[in-house]
N, C-alpha and C positions, 0 to 999 in steps of 0.2 A: 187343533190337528190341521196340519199342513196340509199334507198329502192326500190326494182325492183317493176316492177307492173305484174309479170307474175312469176309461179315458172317451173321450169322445171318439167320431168315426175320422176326422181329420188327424189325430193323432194317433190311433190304431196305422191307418193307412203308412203315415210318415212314418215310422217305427218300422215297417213291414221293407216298406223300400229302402229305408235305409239299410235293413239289414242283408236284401237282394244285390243292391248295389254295392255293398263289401265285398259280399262273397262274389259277384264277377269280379270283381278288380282282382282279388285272389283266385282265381279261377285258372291263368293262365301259370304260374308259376307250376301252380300243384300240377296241371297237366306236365308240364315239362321235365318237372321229376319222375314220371310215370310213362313218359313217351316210347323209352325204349321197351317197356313191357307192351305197349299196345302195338307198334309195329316190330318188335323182334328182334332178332340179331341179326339179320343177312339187310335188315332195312334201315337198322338206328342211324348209322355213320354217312346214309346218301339223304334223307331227309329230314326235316324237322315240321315240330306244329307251328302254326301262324295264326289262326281264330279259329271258332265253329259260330257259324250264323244262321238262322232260318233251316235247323236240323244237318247244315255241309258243314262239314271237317275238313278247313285249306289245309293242303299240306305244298311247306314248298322243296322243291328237289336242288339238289345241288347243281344238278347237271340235267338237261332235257332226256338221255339217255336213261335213265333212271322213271321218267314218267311209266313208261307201258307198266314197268316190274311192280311199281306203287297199285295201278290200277288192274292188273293182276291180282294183287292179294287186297283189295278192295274189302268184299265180304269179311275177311276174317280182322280186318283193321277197324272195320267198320262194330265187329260183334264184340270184340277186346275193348273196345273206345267206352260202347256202350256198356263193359261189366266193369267199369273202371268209373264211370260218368254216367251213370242209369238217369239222373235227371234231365241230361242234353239233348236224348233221343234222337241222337244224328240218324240219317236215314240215306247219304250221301256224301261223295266226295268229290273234292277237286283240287287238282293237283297243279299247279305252276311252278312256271323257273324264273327267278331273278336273277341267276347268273347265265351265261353264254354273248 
């Protein structure tokens, strides 16, 4: 018989992260197909997602004009994120522009 019936604690752990570390790398797709339901329709077409880190959800604007409107519907971007991504427990956001 080959195969152990027990893993060690080094191999439980690496098993564990390996499989954390998939699911971020897929992490940002899935968001991205779900994006326009978390900010809506009056919002999908001027921003997009960029990361969530340390519970912030970047979001980047197309146009600096479009900032205040993002941070206007804050709360309810922030509560969608979170019924969408209950594990990420964003609690924040921040909003930039790469273009202008």
């Amino acid at each position: 018989m080959s195969d152990k019936l027990y893993k060690n604690a080094k191999e439980v752990v690496s098993s564990v992260l390996e499989e954390v570390i998939g699911n971020i790398e897929k992490r940002p797709f899935r968001i991205g197909e779900r994006w326009n339901d978390v900010v809506g329709p009056n919002l999908k077409d001027f921003c997009e997602f960029e990361k969530v880190s340390k519970k912030t959800l970047y979001i980047n604007v197309f146009s600096r004009n479009y900032t205040t409107y993002v941070l206007m519907n804050k709360n309810s971007i922030i509560r969608k994120f979170n019924s969408f991504y209950p594990d990420l427990k964003v609690s924040s956001i921040k909003v930039f522009c790469n273009q202008d």
